[in-house]
C-alpha positions as CSV (number, residue, x, y, z in Angstrom):
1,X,0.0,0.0,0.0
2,X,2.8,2.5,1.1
3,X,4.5,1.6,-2.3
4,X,1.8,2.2,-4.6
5,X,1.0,5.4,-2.8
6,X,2.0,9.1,-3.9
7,X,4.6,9.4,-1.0
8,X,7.4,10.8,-3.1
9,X,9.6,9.1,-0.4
10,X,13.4,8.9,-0.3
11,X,15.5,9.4,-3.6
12,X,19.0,9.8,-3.9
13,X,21.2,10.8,-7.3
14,X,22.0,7.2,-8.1
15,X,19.4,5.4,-7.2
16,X,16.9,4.1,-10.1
17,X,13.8,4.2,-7.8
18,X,12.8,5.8,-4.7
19,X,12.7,4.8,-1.4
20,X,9.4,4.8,0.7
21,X,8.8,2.1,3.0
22,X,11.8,-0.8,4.8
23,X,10.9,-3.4,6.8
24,X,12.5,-5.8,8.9
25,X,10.6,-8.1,11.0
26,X,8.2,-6.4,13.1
27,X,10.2,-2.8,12.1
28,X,8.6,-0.5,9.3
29,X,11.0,2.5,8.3
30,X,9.0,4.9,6.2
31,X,10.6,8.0,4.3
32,X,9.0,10.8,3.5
33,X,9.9,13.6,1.5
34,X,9.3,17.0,2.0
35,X,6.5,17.6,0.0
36,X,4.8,14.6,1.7
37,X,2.2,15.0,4.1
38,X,1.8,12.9,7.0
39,X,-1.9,12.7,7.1
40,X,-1.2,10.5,4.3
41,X,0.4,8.3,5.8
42,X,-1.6,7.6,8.8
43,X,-4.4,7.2,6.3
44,X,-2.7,4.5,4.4
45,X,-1.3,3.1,7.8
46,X,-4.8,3.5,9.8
47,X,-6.2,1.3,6.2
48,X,-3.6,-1.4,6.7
49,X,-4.3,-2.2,9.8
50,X,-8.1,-2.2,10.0
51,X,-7.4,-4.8,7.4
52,X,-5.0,-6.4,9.0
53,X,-6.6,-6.3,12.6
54,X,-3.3,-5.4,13.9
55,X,-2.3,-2.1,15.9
56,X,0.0,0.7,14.7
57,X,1.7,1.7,18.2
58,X,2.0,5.9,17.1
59,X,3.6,6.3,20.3
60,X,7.2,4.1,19.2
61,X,7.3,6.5,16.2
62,X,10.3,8.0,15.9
63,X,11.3,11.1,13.1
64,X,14.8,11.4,12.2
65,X,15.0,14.7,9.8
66,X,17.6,14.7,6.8
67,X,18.9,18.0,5.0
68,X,20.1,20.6,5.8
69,X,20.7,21.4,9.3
70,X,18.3,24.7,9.1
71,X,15.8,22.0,7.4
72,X,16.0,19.4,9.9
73,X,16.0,22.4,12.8
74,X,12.9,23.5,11.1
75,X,11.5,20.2,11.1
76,X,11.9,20.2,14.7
77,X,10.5,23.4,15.6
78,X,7.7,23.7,13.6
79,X,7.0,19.8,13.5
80,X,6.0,20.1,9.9
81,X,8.2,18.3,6.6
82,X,7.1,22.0,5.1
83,X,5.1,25.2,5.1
84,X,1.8,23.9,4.1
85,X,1.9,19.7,5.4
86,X,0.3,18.8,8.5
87,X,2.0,18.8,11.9
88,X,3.1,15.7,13.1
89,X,0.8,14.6,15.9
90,X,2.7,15.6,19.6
91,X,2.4,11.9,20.3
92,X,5.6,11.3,17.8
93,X,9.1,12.1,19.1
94,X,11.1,14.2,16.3
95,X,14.8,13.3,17.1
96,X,16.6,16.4,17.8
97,X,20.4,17.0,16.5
98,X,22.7,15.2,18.5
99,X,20.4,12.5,19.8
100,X,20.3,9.3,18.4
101,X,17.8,6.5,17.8
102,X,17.8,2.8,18.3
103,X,17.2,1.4,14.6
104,X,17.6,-2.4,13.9
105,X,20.6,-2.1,16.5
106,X,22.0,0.7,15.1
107,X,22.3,4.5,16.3
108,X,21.0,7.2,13.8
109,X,20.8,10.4,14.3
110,X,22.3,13.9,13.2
111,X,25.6,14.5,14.7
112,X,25.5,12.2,17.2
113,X,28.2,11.3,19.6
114,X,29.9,8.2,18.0
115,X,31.7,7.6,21.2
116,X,28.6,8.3,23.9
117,X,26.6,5.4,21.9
118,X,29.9,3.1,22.5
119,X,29.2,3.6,26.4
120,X,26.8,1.2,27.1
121,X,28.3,-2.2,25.3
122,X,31.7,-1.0,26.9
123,X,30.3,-0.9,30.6
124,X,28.8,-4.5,29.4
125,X,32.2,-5.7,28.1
126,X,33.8,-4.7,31.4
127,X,30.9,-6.1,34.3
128,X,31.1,-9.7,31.9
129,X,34.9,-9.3,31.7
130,X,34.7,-8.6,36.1
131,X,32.6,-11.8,36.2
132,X,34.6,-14.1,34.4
133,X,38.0,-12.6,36.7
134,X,36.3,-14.2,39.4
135,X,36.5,-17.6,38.2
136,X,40.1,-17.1,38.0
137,X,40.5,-18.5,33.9
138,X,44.1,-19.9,32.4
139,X,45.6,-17.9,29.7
140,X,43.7,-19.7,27.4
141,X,40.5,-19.3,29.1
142,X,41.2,-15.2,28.9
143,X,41.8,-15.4,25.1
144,X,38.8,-17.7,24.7
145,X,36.4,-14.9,26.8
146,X,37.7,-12.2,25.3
147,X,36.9,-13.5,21.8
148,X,33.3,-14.9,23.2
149,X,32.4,-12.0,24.9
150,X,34.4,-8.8,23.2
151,X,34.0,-9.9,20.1
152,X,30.2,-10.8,20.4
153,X,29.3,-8.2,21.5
154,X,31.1,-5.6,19.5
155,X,31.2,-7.5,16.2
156,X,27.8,-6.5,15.0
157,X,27.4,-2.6,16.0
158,X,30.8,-2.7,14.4
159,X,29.3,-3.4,11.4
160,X,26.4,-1.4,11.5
161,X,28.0,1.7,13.1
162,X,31.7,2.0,13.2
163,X,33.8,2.0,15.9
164,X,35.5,5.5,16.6
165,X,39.6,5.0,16.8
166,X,39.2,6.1,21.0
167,X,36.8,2.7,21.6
168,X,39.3,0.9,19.9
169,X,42.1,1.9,22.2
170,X,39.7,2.0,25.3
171,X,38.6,-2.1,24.1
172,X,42.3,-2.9,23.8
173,X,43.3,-0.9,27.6
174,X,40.5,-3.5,28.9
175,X,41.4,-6.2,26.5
176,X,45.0,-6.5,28.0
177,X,44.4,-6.2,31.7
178,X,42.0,-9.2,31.3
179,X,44.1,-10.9,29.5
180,X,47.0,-10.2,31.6
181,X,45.3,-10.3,34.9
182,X,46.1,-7.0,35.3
183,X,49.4,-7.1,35.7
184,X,50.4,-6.2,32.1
């Protein structure tokens, strides 16, 4: 339905077709451009699920503006993709800059803190890494936890988001004193 609508979406130089509408599991990623209109939208969405008998859960919607940064600042204030579309409905967070959303795993946002979205899976990495010190491992044991539990849980946001050159040398400082039982 979202497809076949007149969203303009989401289209990029080298891209043959526009994008309007990801989806992943139960995660729906719609784009709108900024001649689209919201109301729109919720029309189409309100449609699908009356025939789906499911819920759309307006509350979990989350806006990430692209542009310019006087565009997206715009969006923000005036809670409109333009002069003449309908204001998004005050139940629907509009990410400001510097704060980033949860998508899929990864963190989006404009000009977000690379190194602040780091901070939680680091303070994970180090209570596991405290845990596992207590049960006093061989050598081998600390190279087989670091890889189980350092690179599990870095190996995907990795991917998905990059890690800034400080978390690299933070993960190695806490890399070697496990490995070395401190004393490295």
């Amino acid at each position: 339905m979202i497809r076949r609508s007149d969203l303009k979406g989401y289209k990029a130089k080298n891209m043959p077709d526009r994008t309007v509408v990801t989806m992943f599991a139960d995660d729906t990623t719609v784009y709108l451009s900024k001649t689209d209109n919201i109301t729109t939208l919720t029309q189409i969405l309100d449609d699908w699920c009356r025939a789906a008998g499911a819920k759309f859960n307006i509350a979990k919607t989350e806006i990430i503006p692209i542009g310019s940064l006087a565009y997206r600042l715009k969006v923000v204030e005036t809670r409109k993709l333009s002069d003449d579309s309908t204001e998004f409905p005050n139940n629907m967070n509009i990410a400001k800059e510097k704060e980033a959303k949860r998508f899929l795993g990864a963190w989006i946002g404009n000009q977000t803190n690379q190194e602040g979205i780091w901070s939680p899976t680091i303070e994970k990495i180090s209570s596991y890494l405290a845990r596992w010190e207590k049960t006093w491992p061989t050598i081998e044991g600390r190279r087989i936890i670091l890889q189980w539990i350092v690179g599990g849980m870095t190996q995907y946001l990795t991917n998905v988001q990059g890690m800034p050159k400080p978390i690299v040398k933070r993960l190695d400082k806490i890399c070697n004193a496990f490995k070395w039982d401190n004393e490295g």
